[in-house]
ZAMARGU-4260 file (C-alpha; in steps of 0.2 Angstrom, whole numbers, plus 5000, padded with zeros to 4 digits):
<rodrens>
0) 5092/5087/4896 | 5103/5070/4896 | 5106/5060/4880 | 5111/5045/4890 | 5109/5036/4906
5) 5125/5037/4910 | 5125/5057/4908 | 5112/5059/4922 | 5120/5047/4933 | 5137/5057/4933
10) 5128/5073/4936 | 5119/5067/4954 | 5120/5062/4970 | 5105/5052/4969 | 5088/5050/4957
15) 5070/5046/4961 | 5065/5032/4950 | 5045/5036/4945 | 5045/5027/4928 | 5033/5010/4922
20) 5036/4997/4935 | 5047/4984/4923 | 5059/4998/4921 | 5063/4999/4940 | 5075/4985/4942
25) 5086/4988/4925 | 5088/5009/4936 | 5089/5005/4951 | 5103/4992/4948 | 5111/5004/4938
30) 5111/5019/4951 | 5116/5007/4965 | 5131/5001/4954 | 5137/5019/4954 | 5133/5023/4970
35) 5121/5033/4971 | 5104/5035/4984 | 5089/5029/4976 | 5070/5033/4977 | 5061/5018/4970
40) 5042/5021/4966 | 5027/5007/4972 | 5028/4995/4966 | 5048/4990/4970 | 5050/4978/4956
45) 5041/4969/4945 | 5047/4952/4951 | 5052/4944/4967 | 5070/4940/4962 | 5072/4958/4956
50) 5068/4963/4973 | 5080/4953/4982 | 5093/4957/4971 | 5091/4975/4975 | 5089/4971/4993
55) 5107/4961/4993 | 5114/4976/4982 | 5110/4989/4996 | 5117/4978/5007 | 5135/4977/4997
60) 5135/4998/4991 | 5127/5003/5009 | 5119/5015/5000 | 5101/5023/5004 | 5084/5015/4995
65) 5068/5020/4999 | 5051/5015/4992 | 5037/5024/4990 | 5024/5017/5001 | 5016/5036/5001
70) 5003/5033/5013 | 5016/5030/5027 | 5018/5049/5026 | 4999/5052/5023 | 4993/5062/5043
75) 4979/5051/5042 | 4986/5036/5045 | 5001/5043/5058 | 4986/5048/5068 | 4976/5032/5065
80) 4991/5024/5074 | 4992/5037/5089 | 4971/5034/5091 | 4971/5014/5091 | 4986/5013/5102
85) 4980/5005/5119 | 4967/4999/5111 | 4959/4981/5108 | 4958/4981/5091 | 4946/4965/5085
90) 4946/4968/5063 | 4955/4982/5051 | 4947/4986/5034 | 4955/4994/5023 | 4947/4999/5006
95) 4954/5008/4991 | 4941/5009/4978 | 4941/5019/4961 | 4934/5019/4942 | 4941/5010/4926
100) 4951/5024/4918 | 4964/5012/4908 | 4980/5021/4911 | 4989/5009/4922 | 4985/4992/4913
105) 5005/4985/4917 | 4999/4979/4935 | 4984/4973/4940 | 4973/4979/4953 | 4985/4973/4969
110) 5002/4980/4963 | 4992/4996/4955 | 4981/4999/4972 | 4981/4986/4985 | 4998/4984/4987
115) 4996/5003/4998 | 4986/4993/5009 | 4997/4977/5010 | 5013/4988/5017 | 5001/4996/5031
120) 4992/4979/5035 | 5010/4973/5038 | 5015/4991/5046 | 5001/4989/5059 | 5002/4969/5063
125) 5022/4970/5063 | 5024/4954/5056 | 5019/4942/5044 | 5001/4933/5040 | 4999/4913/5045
130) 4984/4913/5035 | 4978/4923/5017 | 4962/4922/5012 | 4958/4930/4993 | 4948/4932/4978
135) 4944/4942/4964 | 4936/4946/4945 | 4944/4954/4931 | 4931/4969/4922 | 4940/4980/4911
140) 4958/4975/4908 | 4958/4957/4908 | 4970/4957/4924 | 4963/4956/4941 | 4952/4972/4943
145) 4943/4971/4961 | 4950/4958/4975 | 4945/4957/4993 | 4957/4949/5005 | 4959/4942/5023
150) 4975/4940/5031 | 4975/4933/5050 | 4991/4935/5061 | 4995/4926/5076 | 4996/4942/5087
155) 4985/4953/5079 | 4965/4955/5072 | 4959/4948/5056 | 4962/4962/5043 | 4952/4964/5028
160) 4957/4973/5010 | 4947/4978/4996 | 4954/4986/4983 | 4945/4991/4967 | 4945/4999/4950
165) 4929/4996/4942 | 4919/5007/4955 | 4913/5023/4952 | 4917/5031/4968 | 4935/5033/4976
170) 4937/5027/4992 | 4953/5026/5003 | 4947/5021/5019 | 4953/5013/5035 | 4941/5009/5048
175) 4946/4999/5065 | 4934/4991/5077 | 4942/4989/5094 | 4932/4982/5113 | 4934/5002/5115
180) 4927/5010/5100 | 4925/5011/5082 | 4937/5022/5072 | 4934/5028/5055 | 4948/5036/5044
185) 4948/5042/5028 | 4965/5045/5020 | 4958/5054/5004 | 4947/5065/5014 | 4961/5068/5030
190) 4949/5065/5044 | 4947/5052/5057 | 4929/5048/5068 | 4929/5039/5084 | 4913/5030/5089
195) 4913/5028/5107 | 4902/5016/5114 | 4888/5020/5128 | 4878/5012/5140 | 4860/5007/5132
200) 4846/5010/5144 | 4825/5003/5142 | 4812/5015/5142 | 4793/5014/5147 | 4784/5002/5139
205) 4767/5006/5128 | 4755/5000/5115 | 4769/4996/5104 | 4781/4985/5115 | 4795/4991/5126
210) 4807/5005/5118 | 4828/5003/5121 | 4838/5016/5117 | 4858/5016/5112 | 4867/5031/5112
215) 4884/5035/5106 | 4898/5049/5109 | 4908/5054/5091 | 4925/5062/5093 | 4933/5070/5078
220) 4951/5069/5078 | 4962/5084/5072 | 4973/5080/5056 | 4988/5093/5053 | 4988/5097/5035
225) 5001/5092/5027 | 5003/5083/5009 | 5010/5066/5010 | 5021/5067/4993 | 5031/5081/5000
230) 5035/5074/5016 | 5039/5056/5008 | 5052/5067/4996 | 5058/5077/5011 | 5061/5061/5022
235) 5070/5052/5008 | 5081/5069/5006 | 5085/5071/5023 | 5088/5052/5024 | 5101/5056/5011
240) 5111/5069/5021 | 5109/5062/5038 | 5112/5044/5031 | 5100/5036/5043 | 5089/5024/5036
245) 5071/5028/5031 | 5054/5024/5035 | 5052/5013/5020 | 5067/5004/5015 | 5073/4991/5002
250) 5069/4975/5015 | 5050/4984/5017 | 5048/4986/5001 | 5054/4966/4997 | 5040/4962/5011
255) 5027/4970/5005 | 5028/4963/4989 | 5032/4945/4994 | 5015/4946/5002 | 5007/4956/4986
260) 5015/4941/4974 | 5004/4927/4987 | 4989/4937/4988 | 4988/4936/4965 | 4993/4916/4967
265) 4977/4915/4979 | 4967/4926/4968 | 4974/4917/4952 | 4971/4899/4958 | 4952/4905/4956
270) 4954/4912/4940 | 4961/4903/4927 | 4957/4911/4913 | 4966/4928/4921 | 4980/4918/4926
275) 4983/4914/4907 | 4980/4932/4903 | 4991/4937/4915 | 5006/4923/4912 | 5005/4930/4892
280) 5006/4949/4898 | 5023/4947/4907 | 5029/4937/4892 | 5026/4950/4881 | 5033/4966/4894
285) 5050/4954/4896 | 5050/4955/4877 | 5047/4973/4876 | 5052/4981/4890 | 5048/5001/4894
290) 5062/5010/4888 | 5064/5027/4900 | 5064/5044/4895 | 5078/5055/4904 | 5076/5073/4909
</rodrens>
């Protein structure tokens, strides 16, 4: 065990930062001053500027800073990518659903869950959206607890997120419908189904009209097994010793919550009484800020 900050920092080559979100920036900073490598849990930062002052310190230290957008390592999704590839993709949903259980009430439901979604929306399309469509309810926490969204790109399909924590099923799903077929994935359950459209044909007609039949050809995709935690961790080591950069760097990390920070103003706009909620919440973190423990 450390006593101080500055014990564990002298000790390593370089930490994973897994703490409350406010705390991110205030390590980070730290570890990047000494420089060290640095694994930053989602979300990156709590603010914006936070984020950009991270991404201009990696950029002076030239040292390694990964985030951990997790599903990027989840087999799932890696597969998802291989099956739409060549295809015409026409809407995404993603949807990441789960119950109230009051353990993470320093985010709302986009920094807590959406914001998985929001990297691999911005993953998939490869650039940024022209238009954000959102809204959303508080339940529980008096933050924003369910929000649905719709981002348009000028090179890609309409994608839609829902992400929620007043449901009482969990859900973590991405499903695609292309000109070719329509794909199912589900990230929690590690499987993907392909709906492969066929030709519909008329049958004979009798007393009760003409019948029409549609049929279809399902093909289950095989996903290795593999948990996505480890190889997130074993990507960010190996990223360490070989010094290239990693899947999930500083400037993703920034991105993706940029885009997180507009989807709340849209939802916010539409819920005053949350904003307000909200605006006092951050007040009262800046004032008493998560102090970490060290081990």
């Amino acid at each position: 065990a450390f006593d101080t900050l500055d014990e564990l920092l002298d000790s390593v080559d370089a930490v994973s930062i897994a703490t409350p979100t406010p705390a991110h920036f205030d390590l980070a900073s730290a570890c990047l001053a000494r420089g060290l490598d640095v694994f930053v849990e989602k979300p990156f930062t709590e603010t914006l500027a936070q984020a950009e002052e991270l991404v201009r310190m990696v950029a002076r230290t030239g040292r390694i800073v990964q985030v951990g957008h997790i599903e990027r390592f989840n087999p799932t999704y890696s597969e998802l990518k291989n099956v739409i590839e060549g295809m015409s993709p026409l809407v995404v949903n993603f949807r990441r659903l789960s119950s109230y259980v009051g353990s993470n009430t320093d985010v709302d439901v986009i920094l807590d869950l959406m914001i998985h979604d929001i990297d691999l929306a911005l993953d998939l399309a490869g650039s940024e959206p022209t238009e954000i469509e959102a809204n959303g309810f508080t339940a529980f926490s008096g933050a924003v607890d369910h929000a649905i969204v719709n981002l348009r790109f000028d090179h890609w399909p309409m994608l839609s997120l829902t992400a929620s924590r007043v449901t009482e099923q969990k859900v973590r799903s991405v499903d695609v419908t292309a000109l070719e077929a329509y794909v199912e994935a589900d990230l929690q359950g590690k499987s993907i189904d392909v709906h492969y459209r066929t030709v519909g044909e008329y049958l004979h007609q009798n007393q009760r009209g003409v019948k029409y039949r549609q049929e279809s050809v399902v093909e289950r995709i095989h996903v290795p097994i593999a948990e996505p935690l480890h190889l997130e961790l074993e990507h960010f080591v190996d990223c360490v010793r070989t010094r290239r950069q990693p899947m999930v760097t500083a400037e993703h990390g920034l991105r993706t919550l940029r885009l997180a920070d507009q989807i709340r103003k849209k939802v916010l706009e539409r819920m005053p009484d949350a904003r307000k909620l909200s605006e006092a919440r951050h007040v009262a973190r800046q004032e008493q800020k998560a102090q970490p423990v060290y081990a």
